[in-house]
N, C-alpha and C positions, 0 to 999 in steps of 0.2 A: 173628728179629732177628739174632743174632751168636752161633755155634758156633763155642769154641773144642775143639778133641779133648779130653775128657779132664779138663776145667775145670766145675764144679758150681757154686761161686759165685763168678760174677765184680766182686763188690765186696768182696771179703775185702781189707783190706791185709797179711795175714804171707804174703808171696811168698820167693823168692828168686830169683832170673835169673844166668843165666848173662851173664859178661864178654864174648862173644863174641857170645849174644842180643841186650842193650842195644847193644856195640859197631857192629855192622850197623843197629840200629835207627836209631840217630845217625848212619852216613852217609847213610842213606837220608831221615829226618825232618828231621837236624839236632841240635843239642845242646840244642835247644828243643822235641823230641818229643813232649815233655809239655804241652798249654797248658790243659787244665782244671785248677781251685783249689779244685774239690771233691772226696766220695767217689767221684762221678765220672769221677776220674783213673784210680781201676783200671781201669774197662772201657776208658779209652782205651789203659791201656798193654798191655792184653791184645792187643787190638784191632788195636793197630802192630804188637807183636810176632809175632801170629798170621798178617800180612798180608807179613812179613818170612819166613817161614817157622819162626820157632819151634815147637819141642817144647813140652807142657804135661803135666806129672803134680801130682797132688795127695796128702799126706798127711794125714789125720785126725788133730784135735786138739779136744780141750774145751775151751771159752771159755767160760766161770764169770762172770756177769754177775750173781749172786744175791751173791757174795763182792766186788764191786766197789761201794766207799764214793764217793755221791753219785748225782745223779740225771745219766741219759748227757743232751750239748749238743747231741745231732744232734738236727735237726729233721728229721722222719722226711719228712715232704709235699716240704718242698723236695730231699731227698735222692734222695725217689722221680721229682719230676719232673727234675729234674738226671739223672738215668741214664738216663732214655728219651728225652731231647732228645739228649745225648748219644750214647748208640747211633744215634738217627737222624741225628745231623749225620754218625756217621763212614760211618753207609753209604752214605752219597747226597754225600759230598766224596772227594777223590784219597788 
């Protein structure tokens, strides 16, 4: 499907990007780069960024979901189909 160098999960949202990454990303996509409204959104902005030439490294962190009060609101199905539509729209569009 979509290899970014470097990148394990492409639905993580704790990123950071570089100013100069996003900034090329937006001449190239626009300031509307972005147009999924789901978790979906990471692989698309991996996706742009990776096709813009960006760098990717990843640092190791624990995420404590046993410590987190309430039940999570992602609906896991729709999450799952939303990232594979996804990924196939951006491979098969400009």
């Amino acid at each position: 499907m979509m290899r970014a160098p470097n990148v394990k999960d492409y639905t993580c949202g704790y990123r950071c990007y570089t100013y100069d990454a996003v900034d090329k990303a937006i001449g190239i996509y626009g300031y509307d780069f972005i147009k999924e409204n789901s978790f979906a959104c990471m692989i698309e902005v991996l996706y742009k960024l990776h096709k813009t030439g960006a760098r990717f490294d990843e640092a190791p962190f624990e995420l404590r979901y046993d410590q987190k009060l309430g039940e999570s609101k992602m609906r896991v199905f729709k999450t799952m189909r939303n990232s594979v539509f996804t990924t196939i729209k951006l491979r098969f569009t400009k």
